[in-house]
N, C-alpha and C positions, 0 to 999 in steps of 0.2 A: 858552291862556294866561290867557284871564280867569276860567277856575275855576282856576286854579291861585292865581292870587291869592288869589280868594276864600275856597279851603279854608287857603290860609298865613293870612288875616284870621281864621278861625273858630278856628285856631291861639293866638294872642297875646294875649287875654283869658284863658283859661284857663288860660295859661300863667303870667301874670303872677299870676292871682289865688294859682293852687297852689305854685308859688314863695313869693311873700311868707306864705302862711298858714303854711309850713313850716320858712322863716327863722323868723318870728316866736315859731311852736312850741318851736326850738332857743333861743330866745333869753329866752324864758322858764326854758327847763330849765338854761339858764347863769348866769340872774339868781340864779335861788332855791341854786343848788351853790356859787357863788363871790358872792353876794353878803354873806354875813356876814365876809367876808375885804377887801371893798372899800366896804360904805359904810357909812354909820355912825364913821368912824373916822377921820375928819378928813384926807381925802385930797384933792388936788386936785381939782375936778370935768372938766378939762380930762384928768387920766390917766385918770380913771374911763371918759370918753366914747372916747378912743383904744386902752384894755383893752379895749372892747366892741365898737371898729371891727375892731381885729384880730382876733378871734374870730368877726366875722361872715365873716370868708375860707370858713373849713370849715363852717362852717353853709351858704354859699352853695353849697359845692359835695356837700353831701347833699339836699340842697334841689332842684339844679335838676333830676336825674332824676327826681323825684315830680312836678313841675311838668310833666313833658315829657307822663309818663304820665296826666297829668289833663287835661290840653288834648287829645293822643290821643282820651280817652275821652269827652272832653264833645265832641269837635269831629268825629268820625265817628259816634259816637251819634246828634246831632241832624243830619246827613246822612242816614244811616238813616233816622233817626223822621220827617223829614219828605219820604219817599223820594226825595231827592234823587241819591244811589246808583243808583238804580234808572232813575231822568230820564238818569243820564251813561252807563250802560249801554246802555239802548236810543237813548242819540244816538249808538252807535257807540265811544263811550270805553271803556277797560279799568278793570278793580277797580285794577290795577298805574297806569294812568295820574292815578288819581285819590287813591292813597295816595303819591306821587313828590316831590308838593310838602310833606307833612311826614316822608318821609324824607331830603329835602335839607334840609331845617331842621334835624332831628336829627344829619346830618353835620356841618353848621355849628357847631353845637351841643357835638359831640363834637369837633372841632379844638380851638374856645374853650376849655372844660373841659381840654382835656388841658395844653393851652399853660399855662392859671392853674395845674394843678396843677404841672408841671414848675417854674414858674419865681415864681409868685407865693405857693402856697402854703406852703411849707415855711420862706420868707422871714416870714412875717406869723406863721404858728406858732413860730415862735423868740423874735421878738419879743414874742409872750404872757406866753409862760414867762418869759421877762426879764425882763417889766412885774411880774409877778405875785412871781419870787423877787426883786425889787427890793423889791417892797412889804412882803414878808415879812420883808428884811434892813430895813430904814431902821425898822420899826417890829416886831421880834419877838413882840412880846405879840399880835399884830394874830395869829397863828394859834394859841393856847394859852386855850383855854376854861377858866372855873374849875370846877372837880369833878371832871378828869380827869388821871390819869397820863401822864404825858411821857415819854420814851425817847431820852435823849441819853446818847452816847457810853456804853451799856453799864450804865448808872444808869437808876432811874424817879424821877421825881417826882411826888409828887401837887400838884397844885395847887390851892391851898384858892379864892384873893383873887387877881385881876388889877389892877392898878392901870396902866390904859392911857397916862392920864397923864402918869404918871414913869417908866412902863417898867421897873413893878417888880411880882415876882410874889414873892407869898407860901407 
């Protein structure tokens, strides 16, 4: 029982570290794709910060398999490396008894995950799209760059001059 702790403890750091380094990854790749669409442009700071909570739903849930996989690897590695494996072996322990406590984590793991995707995810990704084609209607010029061709209803337009302002394009 108390290596089983102990190897679930060598677990949880690794985990959290690989997690968050990989939210934060995803979260950068959102800032810089959708950020000329949300700031700059005179939006609330309050929708800005709930557009990015929502968004963090599915970042979280690509995120936590890489975090699983990195705790895994840092937390039976340094088992290994400091033959500690080898010590639960020859006290009679199995390889299987010793990898038991992070495959019940990982079951854990995978209940959680399934549960947020059935019922939380798709809830919080609807909501994006919502924030985001709200943003888009309330202020339409917020997605029309100046120098480029538009394609509405079967016409192009080039757009020379944006004037965000007054919500007029030239």
């Amino acid at each position: 029982m108390r290596i089983a702790r102990y190897i679930l403890r060598m677990h949880i750091g690794p985990f959290l570290f690989g997690t968050i380094c990989v939210v934060f990854f995803f979260l950068l790749q959102f800032l810089f794709k959708a950020g000329s669409e949300i700031f700059g442009k005179g939006l609330d700071p309050w929708v800005i910060t709930k557009l990015i909570a929502y968004n963090l739903a599915w970042m979280l849930v690509l995120a936590v398999p890489l975090g699983v996989l990195v705790a895994s690897l840092m937390a039976y590695g340094k088992l290994s490396g400091s033959n500690e494996l080898t010590i639960i072996k020859s006290a009679g322990g199995s390889a299987l008894r010793a990898m038991m406590p992070g495959m019940l984590g990982g079951l854990f793991l995978f209940i959680a995950l399934f549960l947020f995707n059935d019922r939380i995810l798709p809830e919080t990704n609807h909501t994006a799209m919502v924030m985001l084609l709200d943003i888009r209607q309330v202020q339409p010029t917020l997605a029309i760059e100046p120098g480029q061709l538009i394609s509405l209803q079967g016409y192009s337009i080039l757009a020379r001059r944006v004037d965000r302002a007054r919500n007029t394009l030239y």
